[in-house]
N, C-alpha and C positions, 0 to 999 in steps of 0.2 A: 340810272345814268345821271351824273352830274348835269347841269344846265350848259355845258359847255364840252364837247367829245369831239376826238380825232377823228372822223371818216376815210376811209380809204374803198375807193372803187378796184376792183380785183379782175372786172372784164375786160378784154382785148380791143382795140382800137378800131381792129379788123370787124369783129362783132357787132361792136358798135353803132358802126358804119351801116351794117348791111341791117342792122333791127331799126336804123333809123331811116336806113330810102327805103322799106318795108311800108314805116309808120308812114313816110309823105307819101307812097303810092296809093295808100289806103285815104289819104288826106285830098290827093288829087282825086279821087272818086265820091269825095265829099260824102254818102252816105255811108261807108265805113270806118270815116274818120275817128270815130270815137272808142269802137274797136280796137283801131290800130295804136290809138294813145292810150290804153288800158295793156292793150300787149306791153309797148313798148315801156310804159313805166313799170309794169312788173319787174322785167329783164332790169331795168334798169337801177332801182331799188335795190333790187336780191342782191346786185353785183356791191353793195355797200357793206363793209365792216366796220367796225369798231372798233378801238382799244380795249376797251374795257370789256370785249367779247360780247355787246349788245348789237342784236341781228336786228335786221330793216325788212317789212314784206309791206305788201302794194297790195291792198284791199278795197281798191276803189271800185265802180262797176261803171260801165262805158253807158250804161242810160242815165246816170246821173249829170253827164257832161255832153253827150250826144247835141241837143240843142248847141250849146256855145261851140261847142266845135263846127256845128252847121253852118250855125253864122260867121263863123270865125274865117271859115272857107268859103262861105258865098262872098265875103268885105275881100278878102286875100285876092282871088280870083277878078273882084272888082275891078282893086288896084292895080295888077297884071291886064284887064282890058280897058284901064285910063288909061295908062302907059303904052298900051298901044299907041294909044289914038296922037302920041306925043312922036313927030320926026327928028331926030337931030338939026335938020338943018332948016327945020323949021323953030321958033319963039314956044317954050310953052305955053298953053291955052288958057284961059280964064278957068274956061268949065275943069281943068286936070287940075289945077291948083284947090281950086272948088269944092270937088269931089273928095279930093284927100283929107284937105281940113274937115269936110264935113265926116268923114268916117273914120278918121284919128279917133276921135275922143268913143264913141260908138264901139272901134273894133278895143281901146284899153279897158274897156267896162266888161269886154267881154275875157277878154286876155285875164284881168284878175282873177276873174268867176274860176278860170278856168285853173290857173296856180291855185286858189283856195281849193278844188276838186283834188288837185294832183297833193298837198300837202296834208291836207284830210286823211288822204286815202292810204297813209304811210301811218304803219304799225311797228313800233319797235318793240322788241321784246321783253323789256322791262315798262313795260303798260306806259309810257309817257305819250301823250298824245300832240301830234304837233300843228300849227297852224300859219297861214299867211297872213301875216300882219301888214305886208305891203300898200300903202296908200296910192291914191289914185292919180295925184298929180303926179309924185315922181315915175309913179309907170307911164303916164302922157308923156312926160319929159324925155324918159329914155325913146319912147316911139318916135316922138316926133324928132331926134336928134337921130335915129336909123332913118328915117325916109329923106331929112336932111342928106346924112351921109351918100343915101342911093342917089341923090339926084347932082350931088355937088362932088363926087370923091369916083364913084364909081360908074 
C-alpha cells in the first residue's frame, strides 16, 4: 500500500450506534472498559476498505490497554462528580476549576497511551505497520478546548 490510501468504512450507522453505547456501557462499569474497546475496535476496523483492496483487522488485546482505560474512567467519572458539585445558579468553584486543570494534562497522557494501543493494534494486510505520532500538546489543546466548549457552549 502506497503511503497515502482511500479508506472507506462499509458498516451501518445503526451498528455503529449500538457497538458503541455497548463499548460505553462496558466503560461505565470501568472494569470491562477495556474489553469493550478491544470489541469495539475490532468491529470497527474490519468495517474499513481500501482502494487498492488492502484489508484492515484489530489485533490489539484489551490487557494491554486495560490500565489506561481504568484510569481513563476513574478521571472521566471525576470530572462528572466535579461537575456535580457545580449549580448553575450558583459561581463556579475554585476546587471544580482546580480539579479540571489538574486532571487535563493527567487524563491526555493517558488519552495518547491509549490511540498509540488502538493504532498499533491495526494490521493491514499488506504488512505495513501503523503508528501514532500524535504529540502531547496539541492533544492537551484539543482537550482543554472540549471542556472549554462544555462549560461555555453547552
Amino acid at each position: 500500500m502506497s503511503q497515502e490510501a482511500r479508506g472507506e468504512f462499509s458498516g451501518s450507522g445503526l451498528k455503529l450506534v449500538g457497538h458503541y453505547l455497548l463499548f460505553l456501557f462496558m466503560t461505565f462499569l470501568i472494569v470491562p472498559a477495556a474489553w469493550g474497546a478491544t470489541r469495539f475496535s475490532r468491529w470497527l476496523v474490519a468495517g474499513v476498505s481500501f482502494a487498492d483492496g488492502t484489508r484492515a483487522s484489530f489485533e490489539g488485546r484489551s490487557g494491554q490497554v486495560w490500565g489506561y482505560l481504568f484510569l481513563s474512567s476513574c478521571i472521566s467519572f471525576g470530572f462528572f462528580f466535579i461537575s456535580d458539585l457545580y449549580r448553575p445558579e450558583e459561581p463556579p468553584t475554585f476546587l471544580m476549576f482546580g480539579a479540571v486543570i489538574l486532571l487535563m494534562p493527567i487524563h491526555a497522557l493517558i488519552l495518547r497511551q491509549i490511540m498509540r494501543w488502538f493504532f498499533a493494534g491495526i494490521r493491514l494486510s499488506d504488512g505495513t505497520q501503523l503508528r501514532f505520532l500524535g504529540g502531547y500538546g496539541r492533544l492537551l489543546g484539543w482537550q482543554a478546548l472540549l471542556v472549554l466548549s462544555v462549560y461555555t457552549i453547552i
